[in-house]
MDTraj code that builds the backbone (N, CA, C; nanometers):
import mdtraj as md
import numpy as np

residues = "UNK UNK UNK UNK UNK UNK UNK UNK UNK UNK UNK UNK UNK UNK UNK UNK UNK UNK UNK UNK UNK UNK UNK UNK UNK UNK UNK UNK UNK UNK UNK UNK UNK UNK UNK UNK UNK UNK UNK UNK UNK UNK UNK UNK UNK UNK UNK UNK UNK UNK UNK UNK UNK UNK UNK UNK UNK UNK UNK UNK UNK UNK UNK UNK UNK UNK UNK UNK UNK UNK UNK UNK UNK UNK UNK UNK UNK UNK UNK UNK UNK UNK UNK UNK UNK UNK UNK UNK UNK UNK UNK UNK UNK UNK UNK UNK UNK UNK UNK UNK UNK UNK UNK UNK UNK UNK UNK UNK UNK UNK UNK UNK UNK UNK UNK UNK UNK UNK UNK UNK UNK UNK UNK UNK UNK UNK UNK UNK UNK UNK UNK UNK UNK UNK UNK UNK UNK UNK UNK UNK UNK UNK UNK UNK UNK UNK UNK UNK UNK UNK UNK UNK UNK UNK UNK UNK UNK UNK UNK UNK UNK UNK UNK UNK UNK UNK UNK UNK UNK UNK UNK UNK UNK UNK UNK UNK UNK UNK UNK".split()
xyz = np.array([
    [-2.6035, -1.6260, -0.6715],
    [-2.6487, -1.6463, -0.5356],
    [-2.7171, -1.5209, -0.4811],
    [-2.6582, -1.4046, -0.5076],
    [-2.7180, -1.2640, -0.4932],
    [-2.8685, -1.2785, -0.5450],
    [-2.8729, -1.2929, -0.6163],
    [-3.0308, -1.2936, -0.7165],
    [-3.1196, -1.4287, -0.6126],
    [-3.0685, -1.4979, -0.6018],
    [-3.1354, -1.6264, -0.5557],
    [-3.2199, -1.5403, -0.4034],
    [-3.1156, -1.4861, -0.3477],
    [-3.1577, -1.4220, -0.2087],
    [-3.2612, -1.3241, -0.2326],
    [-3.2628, -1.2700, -0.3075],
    [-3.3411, -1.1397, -0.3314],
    [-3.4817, -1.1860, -0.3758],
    [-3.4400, -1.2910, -0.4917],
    [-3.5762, -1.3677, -0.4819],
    [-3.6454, -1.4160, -0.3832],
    [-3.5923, -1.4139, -0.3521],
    [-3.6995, -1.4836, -0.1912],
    [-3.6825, -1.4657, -0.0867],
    [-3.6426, -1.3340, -0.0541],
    [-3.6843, -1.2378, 0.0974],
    [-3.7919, -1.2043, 0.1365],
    [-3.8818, -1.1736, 0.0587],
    [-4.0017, -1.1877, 0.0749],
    [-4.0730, -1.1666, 0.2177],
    [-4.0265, -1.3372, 0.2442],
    [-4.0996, -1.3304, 0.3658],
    [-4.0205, -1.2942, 0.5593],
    [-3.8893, -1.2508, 0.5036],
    [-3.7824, -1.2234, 0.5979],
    [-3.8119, -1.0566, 0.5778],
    [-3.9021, -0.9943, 0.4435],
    [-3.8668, -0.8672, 0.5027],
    [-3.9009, -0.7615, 0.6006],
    [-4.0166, -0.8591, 0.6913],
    [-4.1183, -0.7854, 0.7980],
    [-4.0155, -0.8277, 0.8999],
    [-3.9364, -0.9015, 0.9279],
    [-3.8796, -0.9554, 1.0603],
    [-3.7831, -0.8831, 1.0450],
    [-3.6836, -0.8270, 0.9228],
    [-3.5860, -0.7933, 0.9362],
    [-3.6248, -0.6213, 0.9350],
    [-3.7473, -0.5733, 0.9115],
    [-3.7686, -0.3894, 0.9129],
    [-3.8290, -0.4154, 1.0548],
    [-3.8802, -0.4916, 1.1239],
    [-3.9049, -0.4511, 1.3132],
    [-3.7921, -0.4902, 1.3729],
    [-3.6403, -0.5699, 1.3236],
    [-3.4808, -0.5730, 1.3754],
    [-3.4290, -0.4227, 1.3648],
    [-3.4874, -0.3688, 1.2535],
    [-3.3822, -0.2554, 1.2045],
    [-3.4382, -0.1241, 1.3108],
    [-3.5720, -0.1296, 1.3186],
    [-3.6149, -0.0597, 1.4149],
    [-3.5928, -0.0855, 1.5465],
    [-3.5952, -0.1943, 1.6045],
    [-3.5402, -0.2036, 1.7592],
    [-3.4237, -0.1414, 1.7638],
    [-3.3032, -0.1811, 1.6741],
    [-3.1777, -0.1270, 1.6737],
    [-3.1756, 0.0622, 1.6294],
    [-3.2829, 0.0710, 1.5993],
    [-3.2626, 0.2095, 1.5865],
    [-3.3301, 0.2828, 1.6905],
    [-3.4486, 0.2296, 1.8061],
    [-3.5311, 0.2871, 1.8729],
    [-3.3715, 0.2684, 2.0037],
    [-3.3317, 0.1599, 2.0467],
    [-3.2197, 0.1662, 2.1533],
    [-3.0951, 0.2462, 2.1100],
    [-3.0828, 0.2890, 1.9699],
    [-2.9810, 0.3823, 1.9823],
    [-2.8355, 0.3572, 1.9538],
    [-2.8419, 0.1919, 1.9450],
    [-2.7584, 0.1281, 1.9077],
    [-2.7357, 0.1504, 1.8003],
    [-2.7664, 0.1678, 1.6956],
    [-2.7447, 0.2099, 1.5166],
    [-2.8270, 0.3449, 1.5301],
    [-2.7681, 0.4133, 1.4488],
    [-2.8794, 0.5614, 1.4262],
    [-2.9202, 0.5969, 1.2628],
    [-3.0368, 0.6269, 1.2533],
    [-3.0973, 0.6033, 1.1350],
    [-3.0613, 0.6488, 1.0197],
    [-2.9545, 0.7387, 1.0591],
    [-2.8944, 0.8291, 0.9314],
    [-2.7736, 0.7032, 0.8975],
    [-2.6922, 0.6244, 0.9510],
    [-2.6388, 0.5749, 0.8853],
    [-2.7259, 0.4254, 0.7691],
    [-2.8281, 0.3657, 0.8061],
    [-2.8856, 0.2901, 0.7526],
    [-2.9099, 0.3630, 0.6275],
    [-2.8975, 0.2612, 0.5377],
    [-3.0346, 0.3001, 0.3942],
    [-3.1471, 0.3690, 0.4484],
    [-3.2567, 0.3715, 0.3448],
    [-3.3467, 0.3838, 0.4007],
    [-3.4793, 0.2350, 0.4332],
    [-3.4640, 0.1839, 0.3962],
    [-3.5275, 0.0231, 0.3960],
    [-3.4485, -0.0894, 0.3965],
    [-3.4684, -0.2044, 0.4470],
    [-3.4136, -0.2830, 0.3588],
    [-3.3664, -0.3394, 0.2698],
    [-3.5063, -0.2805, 0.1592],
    [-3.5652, -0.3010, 0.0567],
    [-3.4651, -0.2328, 0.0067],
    [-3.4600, -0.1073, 0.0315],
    [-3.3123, -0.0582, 0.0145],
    [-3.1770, -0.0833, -0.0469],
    [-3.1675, -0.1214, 0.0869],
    [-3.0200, -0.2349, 0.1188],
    [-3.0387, -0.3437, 0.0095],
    [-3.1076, -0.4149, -0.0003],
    [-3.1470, -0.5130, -0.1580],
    [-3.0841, -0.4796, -0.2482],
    [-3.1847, -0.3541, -0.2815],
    [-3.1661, -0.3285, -0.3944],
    [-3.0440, -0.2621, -0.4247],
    [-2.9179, -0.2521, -0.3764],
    [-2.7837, -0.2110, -0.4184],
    [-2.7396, -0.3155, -0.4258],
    [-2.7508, -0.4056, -0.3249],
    [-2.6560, -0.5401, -0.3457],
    [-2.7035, -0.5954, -0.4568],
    [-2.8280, -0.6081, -0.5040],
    [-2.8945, -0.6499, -0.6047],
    [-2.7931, -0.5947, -0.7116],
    [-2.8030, -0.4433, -0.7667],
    [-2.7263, -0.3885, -0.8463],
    [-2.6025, -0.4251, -0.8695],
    [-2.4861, -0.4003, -0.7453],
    [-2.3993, -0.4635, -0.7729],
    [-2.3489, -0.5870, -0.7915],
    [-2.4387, -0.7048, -0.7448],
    [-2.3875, -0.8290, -0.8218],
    [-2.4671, -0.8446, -0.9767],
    [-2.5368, -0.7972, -0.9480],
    [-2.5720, -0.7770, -1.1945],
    [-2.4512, -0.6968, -1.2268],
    [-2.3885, -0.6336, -1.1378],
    [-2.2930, -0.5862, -1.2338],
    [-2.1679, -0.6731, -1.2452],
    [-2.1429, -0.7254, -1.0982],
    [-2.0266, -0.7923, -1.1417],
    [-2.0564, -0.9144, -1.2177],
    [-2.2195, -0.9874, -1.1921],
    [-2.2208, -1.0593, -1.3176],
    [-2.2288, -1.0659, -1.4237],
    [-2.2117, -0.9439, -1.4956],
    [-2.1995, -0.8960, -1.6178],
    [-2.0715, -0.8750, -1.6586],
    [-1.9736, -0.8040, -1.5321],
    [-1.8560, -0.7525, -1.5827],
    [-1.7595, -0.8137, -1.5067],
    [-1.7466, -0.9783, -1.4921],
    [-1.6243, -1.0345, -1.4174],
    [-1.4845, -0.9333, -1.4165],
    [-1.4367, -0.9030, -1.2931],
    [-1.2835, -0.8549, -1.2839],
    [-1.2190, -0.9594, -1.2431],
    [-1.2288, -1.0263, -1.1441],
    [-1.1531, -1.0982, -1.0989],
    [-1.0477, -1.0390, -1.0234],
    [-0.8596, -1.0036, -1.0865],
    [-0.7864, -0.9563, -1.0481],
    [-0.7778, -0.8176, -1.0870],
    [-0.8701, -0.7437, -1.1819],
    [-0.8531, -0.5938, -1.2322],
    [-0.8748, -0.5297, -1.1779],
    [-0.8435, -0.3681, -1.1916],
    [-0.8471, -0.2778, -1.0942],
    [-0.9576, -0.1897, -1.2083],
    [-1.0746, -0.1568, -1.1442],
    [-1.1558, -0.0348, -1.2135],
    [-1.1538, 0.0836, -1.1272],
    [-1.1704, 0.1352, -1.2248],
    [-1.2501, 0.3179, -1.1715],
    [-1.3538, 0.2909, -1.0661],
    [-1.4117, 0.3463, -0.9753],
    [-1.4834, 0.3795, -0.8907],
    [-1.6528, 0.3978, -0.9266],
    [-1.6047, 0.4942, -1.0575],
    [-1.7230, 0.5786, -1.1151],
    [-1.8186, 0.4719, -1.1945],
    [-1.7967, 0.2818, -1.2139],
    [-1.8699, 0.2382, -1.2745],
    [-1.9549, 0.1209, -1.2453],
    [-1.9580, 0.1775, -1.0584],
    [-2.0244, 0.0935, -1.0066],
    [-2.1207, 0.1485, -0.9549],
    [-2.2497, 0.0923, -1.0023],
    [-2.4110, 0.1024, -1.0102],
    [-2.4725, 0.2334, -0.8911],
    [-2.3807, 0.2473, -0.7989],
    [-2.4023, 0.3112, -0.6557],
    [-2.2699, 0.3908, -0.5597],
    [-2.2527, 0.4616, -0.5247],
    [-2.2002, 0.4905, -0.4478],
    [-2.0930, 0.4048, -0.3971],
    [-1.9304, 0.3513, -0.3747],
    [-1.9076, 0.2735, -0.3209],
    [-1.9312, 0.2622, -0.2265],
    [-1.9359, 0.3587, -0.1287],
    [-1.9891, 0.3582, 0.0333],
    [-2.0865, 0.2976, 0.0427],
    [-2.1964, 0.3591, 0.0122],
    [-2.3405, 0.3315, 0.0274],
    [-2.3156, 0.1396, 0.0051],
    [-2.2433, 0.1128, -0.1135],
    [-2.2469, -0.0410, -0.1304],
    [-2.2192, -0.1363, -0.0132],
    [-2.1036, -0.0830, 0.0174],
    [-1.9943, -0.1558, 0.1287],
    [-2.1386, -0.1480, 0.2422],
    [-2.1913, -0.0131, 0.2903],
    [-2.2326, -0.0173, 0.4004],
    [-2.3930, -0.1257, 0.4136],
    [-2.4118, -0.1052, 0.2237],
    [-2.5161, -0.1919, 0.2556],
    [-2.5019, -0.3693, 0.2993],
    [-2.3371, -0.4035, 0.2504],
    [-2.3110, -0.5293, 0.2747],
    [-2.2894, -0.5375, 0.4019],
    [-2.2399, -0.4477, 0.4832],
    [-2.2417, -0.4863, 0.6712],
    [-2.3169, -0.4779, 0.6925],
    [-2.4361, -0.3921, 0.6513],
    [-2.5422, -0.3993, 0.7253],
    [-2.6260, -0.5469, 0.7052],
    [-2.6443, -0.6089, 0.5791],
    [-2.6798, -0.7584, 0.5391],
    [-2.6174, -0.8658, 0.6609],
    [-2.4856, -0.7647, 0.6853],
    [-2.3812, -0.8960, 0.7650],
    [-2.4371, -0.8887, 0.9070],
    [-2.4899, -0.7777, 0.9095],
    [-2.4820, -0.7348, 1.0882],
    [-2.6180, -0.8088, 1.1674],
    [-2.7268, -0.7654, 1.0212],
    [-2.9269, -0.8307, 1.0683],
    [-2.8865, -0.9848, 1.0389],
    [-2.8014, -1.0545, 0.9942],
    [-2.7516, -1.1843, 0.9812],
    [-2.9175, -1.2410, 0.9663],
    [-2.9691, -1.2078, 0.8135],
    [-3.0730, -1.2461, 0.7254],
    [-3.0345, -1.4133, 0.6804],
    [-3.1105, -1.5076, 0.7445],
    [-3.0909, -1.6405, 0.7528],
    [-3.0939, -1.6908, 0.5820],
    [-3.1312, -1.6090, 0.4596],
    [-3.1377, -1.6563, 0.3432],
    [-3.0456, -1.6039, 0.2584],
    [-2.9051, -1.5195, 0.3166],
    [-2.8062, -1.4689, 0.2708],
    [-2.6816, -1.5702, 0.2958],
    [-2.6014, -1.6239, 0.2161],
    [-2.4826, -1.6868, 0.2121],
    [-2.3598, -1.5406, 0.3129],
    [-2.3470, -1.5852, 0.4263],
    [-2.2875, -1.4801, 0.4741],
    [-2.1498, -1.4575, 0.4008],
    [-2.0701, -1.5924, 0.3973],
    [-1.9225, -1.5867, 0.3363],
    [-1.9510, -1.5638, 0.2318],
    [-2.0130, -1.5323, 0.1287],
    [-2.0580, -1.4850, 0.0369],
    [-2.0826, -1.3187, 0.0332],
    [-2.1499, -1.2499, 0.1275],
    [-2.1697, -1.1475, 0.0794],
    [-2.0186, -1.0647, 0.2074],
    [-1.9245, -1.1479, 0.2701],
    [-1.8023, -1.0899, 0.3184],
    [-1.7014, -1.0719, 0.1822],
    [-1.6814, -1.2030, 0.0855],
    [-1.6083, -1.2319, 0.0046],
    [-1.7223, -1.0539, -0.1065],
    [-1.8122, -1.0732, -0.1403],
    [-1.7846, -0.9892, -0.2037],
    [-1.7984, -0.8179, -0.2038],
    [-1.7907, -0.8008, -0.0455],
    [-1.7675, -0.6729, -0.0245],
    [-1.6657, -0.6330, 0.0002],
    [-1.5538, -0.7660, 0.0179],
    [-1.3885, -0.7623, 0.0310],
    [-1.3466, -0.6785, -0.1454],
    [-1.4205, -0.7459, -0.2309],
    [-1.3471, -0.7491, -0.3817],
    [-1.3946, -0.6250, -0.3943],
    [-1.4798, -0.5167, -0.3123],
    [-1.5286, -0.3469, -0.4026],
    [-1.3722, -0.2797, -0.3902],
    [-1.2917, -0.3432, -0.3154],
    [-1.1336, -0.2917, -0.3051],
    [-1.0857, -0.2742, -0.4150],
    [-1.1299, -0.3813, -0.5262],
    [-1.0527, -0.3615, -0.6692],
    [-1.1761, -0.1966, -0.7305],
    [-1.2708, -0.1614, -0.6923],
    [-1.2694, -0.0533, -0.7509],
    [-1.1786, 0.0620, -0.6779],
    [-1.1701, 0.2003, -0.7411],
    [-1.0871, 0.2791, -0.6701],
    [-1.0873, 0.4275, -0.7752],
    [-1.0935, 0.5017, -0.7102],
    [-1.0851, 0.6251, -0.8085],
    [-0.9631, 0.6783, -0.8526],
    [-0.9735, 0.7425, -1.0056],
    [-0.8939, 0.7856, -1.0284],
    [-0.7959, 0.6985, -1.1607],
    [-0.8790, 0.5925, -1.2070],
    [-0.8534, 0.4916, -1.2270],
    [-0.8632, 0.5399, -1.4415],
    [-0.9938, 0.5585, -1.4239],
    [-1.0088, 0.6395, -1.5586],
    [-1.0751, 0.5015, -1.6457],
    [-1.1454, 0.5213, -1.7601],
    [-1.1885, 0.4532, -1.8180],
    [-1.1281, 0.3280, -1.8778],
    [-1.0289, 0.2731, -1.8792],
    [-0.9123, 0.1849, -1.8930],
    [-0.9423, 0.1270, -1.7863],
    [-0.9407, -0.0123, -1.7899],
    [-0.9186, -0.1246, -1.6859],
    [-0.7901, -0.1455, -1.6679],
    [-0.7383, -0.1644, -1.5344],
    [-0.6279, -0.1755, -1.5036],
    [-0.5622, -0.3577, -1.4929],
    [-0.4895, -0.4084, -1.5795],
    [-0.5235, -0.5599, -1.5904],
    [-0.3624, -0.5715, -1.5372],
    [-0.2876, -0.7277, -1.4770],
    [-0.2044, -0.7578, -1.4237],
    [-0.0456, -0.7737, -1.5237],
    [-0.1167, -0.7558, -1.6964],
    [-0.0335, -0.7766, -1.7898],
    [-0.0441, -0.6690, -1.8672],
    [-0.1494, -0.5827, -1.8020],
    [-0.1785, -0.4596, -1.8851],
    [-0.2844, -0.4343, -1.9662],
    [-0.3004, -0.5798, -2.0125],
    [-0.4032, -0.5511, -2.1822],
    [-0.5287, -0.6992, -2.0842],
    [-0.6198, -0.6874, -2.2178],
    [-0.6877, -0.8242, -2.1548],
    [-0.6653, -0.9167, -2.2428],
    [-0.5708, -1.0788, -2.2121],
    [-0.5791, -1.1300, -2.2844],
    [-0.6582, -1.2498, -2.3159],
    [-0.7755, -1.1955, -2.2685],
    [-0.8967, -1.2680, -2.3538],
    [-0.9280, -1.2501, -2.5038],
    [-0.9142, -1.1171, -2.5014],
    [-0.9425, -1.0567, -2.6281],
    [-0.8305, -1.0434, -2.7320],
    [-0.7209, -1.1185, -2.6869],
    [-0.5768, -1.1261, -2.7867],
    [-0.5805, -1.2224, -2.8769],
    [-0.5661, -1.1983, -2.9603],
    [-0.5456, -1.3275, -3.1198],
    [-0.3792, -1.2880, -3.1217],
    [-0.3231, -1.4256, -3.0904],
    [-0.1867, -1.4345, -3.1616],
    [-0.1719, -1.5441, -3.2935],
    [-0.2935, -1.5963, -3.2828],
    [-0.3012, -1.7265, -3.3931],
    [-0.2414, -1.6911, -3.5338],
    [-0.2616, -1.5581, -3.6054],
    [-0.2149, -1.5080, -3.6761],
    [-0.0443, -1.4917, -3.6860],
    [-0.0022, -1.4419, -3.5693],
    [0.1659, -1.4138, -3.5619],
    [0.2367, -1.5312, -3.6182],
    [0.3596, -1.4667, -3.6182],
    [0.4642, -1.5893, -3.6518],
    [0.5290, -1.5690, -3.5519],
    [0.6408, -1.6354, -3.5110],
    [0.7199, -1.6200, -3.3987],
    [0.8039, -1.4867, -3.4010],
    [0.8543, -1.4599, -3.5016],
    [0.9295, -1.3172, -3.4234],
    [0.7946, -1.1796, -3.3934],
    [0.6993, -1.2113, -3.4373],
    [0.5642, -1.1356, -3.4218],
    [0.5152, -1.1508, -3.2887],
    [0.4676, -1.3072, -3.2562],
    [0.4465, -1.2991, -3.1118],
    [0.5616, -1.3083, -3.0056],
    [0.6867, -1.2632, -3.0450],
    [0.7713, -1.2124, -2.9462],
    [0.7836, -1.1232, -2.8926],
    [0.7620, -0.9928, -3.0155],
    [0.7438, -0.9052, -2.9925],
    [0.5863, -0.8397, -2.9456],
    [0.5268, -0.8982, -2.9548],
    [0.4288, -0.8773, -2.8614],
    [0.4390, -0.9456, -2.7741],
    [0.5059, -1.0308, -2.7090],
    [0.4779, -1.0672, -2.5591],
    [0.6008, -0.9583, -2.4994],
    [0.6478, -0.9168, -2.5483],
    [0.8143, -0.7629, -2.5562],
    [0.6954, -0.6858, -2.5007],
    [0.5955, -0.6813, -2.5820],
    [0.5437, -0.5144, -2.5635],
    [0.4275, -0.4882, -2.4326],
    [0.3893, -0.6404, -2.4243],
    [0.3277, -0.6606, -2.3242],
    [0.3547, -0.6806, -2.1431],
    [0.4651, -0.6883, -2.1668],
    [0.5724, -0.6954, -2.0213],
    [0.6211, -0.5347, -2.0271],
    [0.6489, -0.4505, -2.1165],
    [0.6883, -0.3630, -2.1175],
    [0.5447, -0.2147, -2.0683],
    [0.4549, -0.2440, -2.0978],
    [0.3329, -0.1655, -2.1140],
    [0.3111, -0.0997, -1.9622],
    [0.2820, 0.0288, -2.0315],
    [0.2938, 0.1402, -1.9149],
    [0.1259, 0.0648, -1.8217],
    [0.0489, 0.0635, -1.8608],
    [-0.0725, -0.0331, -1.7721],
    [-0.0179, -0.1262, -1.6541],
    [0.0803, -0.1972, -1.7037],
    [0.1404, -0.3138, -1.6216],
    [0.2264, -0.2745, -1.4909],
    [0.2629, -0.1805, -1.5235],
    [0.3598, -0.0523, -1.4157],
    [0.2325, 0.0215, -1.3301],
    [0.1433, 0.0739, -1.4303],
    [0.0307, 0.1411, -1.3106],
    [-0.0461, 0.0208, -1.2213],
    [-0.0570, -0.0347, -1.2824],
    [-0.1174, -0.1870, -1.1751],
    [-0.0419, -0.2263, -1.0733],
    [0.0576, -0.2327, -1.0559],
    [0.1986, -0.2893, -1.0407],
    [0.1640, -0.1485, -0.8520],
    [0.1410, -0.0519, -0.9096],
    [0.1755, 0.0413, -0.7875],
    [0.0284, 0.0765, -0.7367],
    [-0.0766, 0.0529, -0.8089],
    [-0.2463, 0.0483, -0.7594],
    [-0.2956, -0.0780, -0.6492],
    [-0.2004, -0.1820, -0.7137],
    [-0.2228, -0.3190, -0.6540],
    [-0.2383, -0.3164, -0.4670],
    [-0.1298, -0.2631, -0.4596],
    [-0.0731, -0.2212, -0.2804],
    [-0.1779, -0.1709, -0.2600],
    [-0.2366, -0.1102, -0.2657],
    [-0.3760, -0.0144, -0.1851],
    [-0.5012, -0.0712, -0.2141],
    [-0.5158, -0.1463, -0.3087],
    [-0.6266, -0.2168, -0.3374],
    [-0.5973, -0.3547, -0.1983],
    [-0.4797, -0.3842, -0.2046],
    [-0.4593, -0.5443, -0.0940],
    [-0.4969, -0.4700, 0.0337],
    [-0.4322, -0.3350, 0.0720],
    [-0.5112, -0.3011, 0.2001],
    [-0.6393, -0.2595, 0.2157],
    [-0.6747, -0.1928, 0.1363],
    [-0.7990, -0.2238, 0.1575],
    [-0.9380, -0.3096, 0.1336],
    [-0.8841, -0.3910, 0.1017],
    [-0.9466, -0.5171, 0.0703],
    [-0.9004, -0.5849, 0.2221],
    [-0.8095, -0.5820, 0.3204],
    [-0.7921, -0.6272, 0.4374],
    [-0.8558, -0.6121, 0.5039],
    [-0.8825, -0.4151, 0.5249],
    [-0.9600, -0.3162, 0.5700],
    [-1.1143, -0.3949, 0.5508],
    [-1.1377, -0.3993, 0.4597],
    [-1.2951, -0.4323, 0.4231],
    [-1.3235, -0.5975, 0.4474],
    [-1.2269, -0.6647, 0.5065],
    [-1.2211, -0.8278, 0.5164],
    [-1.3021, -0.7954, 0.6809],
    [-1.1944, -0.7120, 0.7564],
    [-1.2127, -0.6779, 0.8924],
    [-1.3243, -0.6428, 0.9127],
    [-1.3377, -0.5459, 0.8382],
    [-1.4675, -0.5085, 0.8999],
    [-1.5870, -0.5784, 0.8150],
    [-1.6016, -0.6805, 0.7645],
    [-1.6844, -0.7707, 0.7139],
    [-1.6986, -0.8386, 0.9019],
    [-1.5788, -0.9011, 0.9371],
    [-1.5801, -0.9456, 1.0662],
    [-1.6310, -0.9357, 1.1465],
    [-1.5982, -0.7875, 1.1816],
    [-1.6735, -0.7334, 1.2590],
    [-1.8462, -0.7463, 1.2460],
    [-1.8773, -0.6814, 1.1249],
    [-2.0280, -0.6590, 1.1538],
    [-2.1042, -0.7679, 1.1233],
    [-2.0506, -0.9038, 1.1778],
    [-2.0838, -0.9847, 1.2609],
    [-2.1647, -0.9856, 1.4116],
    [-2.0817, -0.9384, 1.4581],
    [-2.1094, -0.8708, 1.5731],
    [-2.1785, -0.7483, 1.6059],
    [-2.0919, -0.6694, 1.5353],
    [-2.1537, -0.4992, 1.5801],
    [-2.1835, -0.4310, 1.4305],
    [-2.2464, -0.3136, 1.4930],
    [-2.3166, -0.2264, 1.3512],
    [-2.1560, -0.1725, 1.3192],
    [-2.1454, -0.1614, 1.1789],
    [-1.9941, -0.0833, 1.1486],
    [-2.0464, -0.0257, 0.9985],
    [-1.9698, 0.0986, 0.9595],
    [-2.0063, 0.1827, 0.8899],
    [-1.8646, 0.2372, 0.8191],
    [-1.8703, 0.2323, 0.7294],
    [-1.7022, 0.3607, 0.6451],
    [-1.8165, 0.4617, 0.6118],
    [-1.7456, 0.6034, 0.6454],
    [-1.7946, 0.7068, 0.5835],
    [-1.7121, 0.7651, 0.4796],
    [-1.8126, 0.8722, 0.4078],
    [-1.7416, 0.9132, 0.2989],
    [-1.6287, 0.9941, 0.2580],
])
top = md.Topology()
chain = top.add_chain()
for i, resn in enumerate(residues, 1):
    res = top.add_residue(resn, chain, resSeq=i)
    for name in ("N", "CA", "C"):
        top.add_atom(name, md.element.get_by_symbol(name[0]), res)
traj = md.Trajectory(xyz[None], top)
């Protein structure tokens, strides 16, 4: 749906760069927090949904460091999408996915942080016999991953609240996280 929009702004992007300027000539938004274009603003949201359509998380927790842009800069470009309320953007769409940049987070390290620990997409038990896949489903409840998730999870749900809200908001008003 990201891609669909981008394809064809086109002709929304003269109406929406003389919006961005009224709001910046009254003082109401100030220019240092905007991108610098729209075109801008696009092109991150652009980035980050190729990435998440490349790299479904769903419930995982990543590193910070492997998303296409800045997380800030991302988030701020999605309120700002929310705020010029661009008639060819799925709004609950781009709230829902500036809620989910919560699952990134620093500090996280090259390891995906998964709810069982491991990914079990990529698990073959077809091979095991039963006392084999016992002990791997043993080792998999036991796995130090499953414990760090377990205590990452909590701060990812608030701020994913945090970032629900202020999806809300910039509905209404210009809203910004700084760095």
């Amino acid at each position: 749906m990201v891609r669909r929009w981008l394809c064809s702004n086109g002709g929304e992007k003269l109406e929406r760069q003389k919006l961005q300027k009224q709001h910046q000539q009254s003082g109401e938004i100030s220019d240092k927090i905007i991108t610098e274009s729209p075109t801008e603003t696009a092109l991150i949201i652009q980035a980050y949904g190729q990435y998440v359509e490349e790299n479904p998380f769903a419930v995982d927790i990543l590193d910070v460091s492997v998303l296409p842009h800045p997380k800030v800069k991302i988030v701020n470009a999605f309120l700002l999408e929310i705020y010029l309320k661009n008639p060819e953007f799925n709004k609950n769409l781009l709230k829902h996915m500036v809620a989910d940049l919560a699952h990134f987070q620093p500090g996280i390290g090259n390891e995906v942080l998964r709810p069982l620990g491991v990914d079990l997409d990529s698990a073959d038990f077809s091979h095991l016999d039963d006392a084999q896949r016992y002990e791997a489903m043993k080792n998999l409840l036991n796995n130090s991953n499953r414990e760090r998730y377990q205590e990452k999870i909590v701060s990812v749900e608030k701020e994913r609240a945090h970032l629900e809200h202020l999806a809300v908001l910039a509905e209404t008003s210009r809203v910004q996280i700084k760095a």
